[in-house]
N, C-alpha and C positions, 0 to 999 in steps of 0.2 A: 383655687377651685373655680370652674367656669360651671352654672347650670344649662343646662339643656333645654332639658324641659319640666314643669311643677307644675302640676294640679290646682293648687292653692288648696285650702282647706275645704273638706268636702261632710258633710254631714251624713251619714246611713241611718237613720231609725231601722229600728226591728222590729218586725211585724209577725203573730199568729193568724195566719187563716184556717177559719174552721168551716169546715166544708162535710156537714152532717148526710149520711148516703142518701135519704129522700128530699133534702132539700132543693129547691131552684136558684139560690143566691148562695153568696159566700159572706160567711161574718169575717169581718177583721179588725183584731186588735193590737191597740200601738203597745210595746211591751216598752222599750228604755229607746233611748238616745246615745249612743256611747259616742264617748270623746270622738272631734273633727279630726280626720286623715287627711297625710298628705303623699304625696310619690313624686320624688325629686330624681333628678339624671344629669349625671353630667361628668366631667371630666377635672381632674385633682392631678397634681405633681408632685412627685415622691411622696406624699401624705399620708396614699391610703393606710396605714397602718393604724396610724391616730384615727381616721375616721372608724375602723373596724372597732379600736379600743372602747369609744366611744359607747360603740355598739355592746361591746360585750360590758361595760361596765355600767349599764342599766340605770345610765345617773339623768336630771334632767340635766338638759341643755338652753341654750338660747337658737331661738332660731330667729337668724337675721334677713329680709330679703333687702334687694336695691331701694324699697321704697322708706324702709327704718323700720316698717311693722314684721311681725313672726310670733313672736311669743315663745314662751318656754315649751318645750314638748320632750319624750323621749324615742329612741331609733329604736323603731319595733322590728325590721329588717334592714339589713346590709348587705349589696354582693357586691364583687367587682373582679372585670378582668384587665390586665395590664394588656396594654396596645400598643405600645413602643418606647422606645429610649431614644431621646436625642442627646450627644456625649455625653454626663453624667445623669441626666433627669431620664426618670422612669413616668410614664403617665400615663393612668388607670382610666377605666370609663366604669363609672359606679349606677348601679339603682338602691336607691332608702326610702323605706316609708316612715314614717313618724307618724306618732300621734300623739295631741294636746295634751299637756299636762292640768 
């Protein structure tokens, strides 16, 4: 598996804005934190399948990068389209999001 391209871990808080019809400001409130995302890309040989099972088997994983850190998380999405065969090897170009277990 080669990556492309990663995000790294990305944080969204969720916000309420309450925006009352005669007021001249906006209230907002922090509501939760959910778990850090990520969006990984990249290109796999003969794999994708396992990668998919992955996906559909809802389990946590490890996720590894070059540097030794990642942490456990699970594949909230999985696509991928197959881009060519060189003599037996077949290899896909995937996008996955994950997020933190």
């Amino acid at each position: 598996m080669y990556l492309e391209q990663d995000t790294g871990w990305v944080s969204s808080p969720r916000f309420a804005l309450l925006d009352p019809l005669d007021s001249t400001e906006t209230t907002i409130h922090k509501l939760s934190v959910p778990s850090n995302r990520r969006t990984i890309a990249g290109t796999v040989k003969n794999n994708y399948g396992s990668l998919e099972a992955l996906g559909d088997a809802a389990a946590e994983i490890a996720f590894t990068t070059d540097d030794g850190s990642g942490g456990q998380c699970y594949i909230l999405t999985i696509s991928g389209q197959r881009i060519q065969n060189i003599g037996d090897d077949v290899w896909y170009r995937f996008t996955a999001e994950l997020i933190a277990a």
